[in-house]
Each structure stands twice: as structure tokens, then as C-alpha cells.
N, C-alpha and C positions, 0 to 999 in steps of 0.2 A: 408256075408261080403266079399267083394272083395280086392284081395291084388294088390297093385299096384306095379310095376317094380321100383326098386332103381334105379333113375338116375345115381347113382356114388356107383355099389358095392365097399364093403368092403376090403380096397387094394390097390383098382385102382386108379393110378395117374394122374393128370387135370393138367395142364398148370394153373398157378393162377395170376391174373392180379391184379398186385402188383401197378399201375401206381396212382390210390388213395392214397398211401404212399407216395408215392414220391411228391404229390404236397404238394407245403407248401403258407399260404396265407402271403400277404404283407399287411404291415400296414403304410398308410403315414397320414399325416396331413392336415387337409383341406388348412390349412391356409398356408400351408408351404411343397407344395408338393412334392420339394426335399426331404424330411426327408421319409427315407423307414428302415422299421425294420419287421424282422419276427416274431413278437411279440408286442400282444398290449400292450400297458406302454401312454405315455405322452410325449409329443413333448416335446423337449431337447429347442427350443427355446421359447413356449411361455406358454405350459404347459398344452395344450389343448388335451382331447383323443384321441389316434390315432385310427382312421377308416379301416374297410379292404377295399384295393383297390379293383376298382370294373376292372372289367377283360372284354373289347369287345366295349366297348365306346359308352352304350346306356345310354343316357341321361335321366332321371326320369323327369327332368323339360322342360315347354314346352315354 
């Protein structure tokens, strides 16, 4: 049986990339794309689920 080396012995301190924490998604409404909350809920104006924005402007439709 072969023992392989610990990338991170027991101790030793990494740099840890925290930047996945910090993003938070937006949620607007199709119908009413002013409406942004960080949290999905229901458009305040027509009652419709709000969607995560999509983030880079690629369009699914052709």
C-alpha cells in the first residue's frame, strides 16, 4: 500500500477563497425587469415568480 503526501499537513495555513460567499444571486421578474430582490418571493407588482438573473447576456432563444 502506497501512502501518498498530504497536500495541506496538519497546521498549515492556505489562503481560502472566500469570493463564492460573497456572491449573492438577483432575482427579477420576467415581466417587470425593474423589480430586483436577493431572494426568490413573487413580483410585488403582478405576482409572478421571480427568476435568477442570468448574468453575461447569452441568450437561450434564437
Amino acid at each position: 500500500m502506497s501512502k501518498t503526501k498530504d497536500p495541506a499537513p496538519y497546521g498549515e495555513r492556505r489562503p481560502v477563497n472566500r469570493e463564492w460567499r460573497t456572491a449573492t444571486a438577483t432575482y427579477t421578474c420576467p415581466m417587470h425587469p425593474e423589480i430586483e430582490q436577493d431572494h426568490p418571493g413573487q413580483c410585488p407588482k403582478c405576482g409572478m415568480t421571480l427568476e435568477p438573473k442570468t448574468i453575461g447576456g447569452v441568450d437561450d432563444e434564437e
